[in-house]
C-alpha positions in Angstrom: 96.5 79.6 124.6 100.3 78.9 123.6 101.8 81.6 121.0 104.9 81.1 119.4 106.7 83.8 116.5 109.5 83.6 114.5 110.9 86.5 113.2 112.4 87.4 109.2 114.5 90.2 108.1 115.0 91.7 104.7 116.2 95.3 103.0 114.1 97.0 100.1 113.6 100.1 98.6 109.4 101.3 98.9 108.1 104.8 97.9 104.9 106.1 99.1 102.7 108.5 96.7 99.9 111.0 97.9 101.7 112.3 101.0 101.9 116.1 101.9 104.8 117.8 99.5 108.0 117.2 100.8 107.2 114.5 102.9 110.5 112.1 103.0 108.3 109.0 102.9 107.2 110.4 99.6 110.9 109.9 98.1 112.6 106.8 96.8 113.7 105.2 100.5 114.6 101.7 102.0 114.8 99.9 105.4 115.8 96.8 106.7 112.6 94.7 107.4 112.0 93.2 110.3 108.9 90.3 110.1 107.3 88.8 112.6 105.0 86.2 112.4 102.7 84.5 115.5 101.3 81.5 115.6 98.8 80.2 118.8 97.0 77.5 119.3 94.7 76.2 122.1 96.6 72.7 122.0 100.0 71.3 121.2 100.5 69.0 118.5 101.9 65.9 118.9 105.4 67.1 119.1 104.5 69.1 121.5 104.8 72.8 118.9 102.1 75.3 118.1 104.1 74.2 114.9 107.4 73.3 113.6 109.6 76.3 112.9 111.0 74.5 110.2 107.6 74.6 108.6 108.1 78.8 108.0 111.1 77.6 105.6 108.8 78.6 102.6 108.2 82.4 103.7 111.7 82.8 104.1 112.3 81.7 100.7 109.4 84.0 100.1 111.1 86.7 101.8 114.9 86.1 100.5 113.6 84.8 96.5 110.6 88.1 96.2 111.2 90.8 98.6 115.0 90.8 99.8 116.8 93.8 98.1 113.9 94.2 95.6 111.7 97.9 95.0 108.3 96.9 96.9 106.1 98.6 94.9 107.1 96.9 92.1 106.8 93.6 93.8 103.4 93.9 95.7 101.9 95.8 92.9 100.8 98.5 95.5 101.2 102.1 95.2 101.1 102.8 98.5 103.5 100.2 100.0 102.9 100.9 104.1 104.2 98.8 106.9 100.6 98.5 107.7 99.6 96.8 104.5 102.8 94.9 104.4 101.7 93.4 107.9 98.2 92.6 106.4 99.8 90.5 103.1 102.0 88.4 105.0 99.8 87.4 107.4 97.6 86.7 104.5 100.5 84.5 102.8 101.3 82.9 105.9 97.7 82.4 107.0 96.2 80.5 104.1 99.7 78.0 104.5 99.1 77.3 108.1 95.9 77.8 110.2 98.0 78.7 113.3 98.9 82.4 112.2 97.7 84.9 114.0 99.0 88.2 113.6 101.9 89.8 111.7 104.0 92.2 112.2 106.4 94.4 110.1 108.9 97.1 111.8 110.8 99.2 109.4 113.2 101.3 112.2 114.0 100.0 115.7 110.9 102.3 117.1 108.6 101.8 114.6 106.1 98.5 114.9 103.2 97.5 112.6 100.8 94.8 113.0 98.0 93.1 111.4 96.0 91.3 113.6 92.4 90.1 112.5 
């Protein structure tokens, strides 16, 4: 099986609701978005890619036109706007673009890591 990813970045604001009181998740925060999206496949193409690179152009305009310095939950319509659902949308944006996407994964710190991987 080859894999390849490519990997996005972004900064937003996101603010999750229900937590325990004074939870700082809970206020108005950001990060800077890290995105990473993998591709496999069991054969190259006749290029010899998993795919193009270039082809992932339209999540970055995604990224940069939607997300990029924007308030999440206002975007993604989701009250609860968690690195774990972020994971699961753009692999579900990705995925019905290109049959190669495997997985997603969204890091909002340098030690944190989520991923969405049916």
């Amino acid at each position: 099986m080859y894999r390849i990813t490519k990997e996005f970045h972004f900064s937003a604001s996101h603010q999750l609701f229900g937590l325990p009181e004074g939870h700082q998740c809970g206020r108005l925060h950001g990060h800077n978005y890290i995105v990473e999206i993998e591709m496999q496949a069991e054969e190259l193409n006749a290029h010899g890619f998993v795919r193009d690179y270039l082809d992932l152009a339209p999540f970055k305009r995604y990224i940069d036109d939607e997300l990029d310095h924007r308030h999440l939950n206002d975007v993604l319509g989701d009250d609860s706007v968690t690195a774990e659902r972020m994971a699961k949308h753009f692999h579900d944006w990705c995925k019905a673009r290109w049959p190669e996407v495997s997985a997603a994964r969204v890091s909002e710190t340098p030690k944190t890591w989520a991923e969405y991987r049916p």
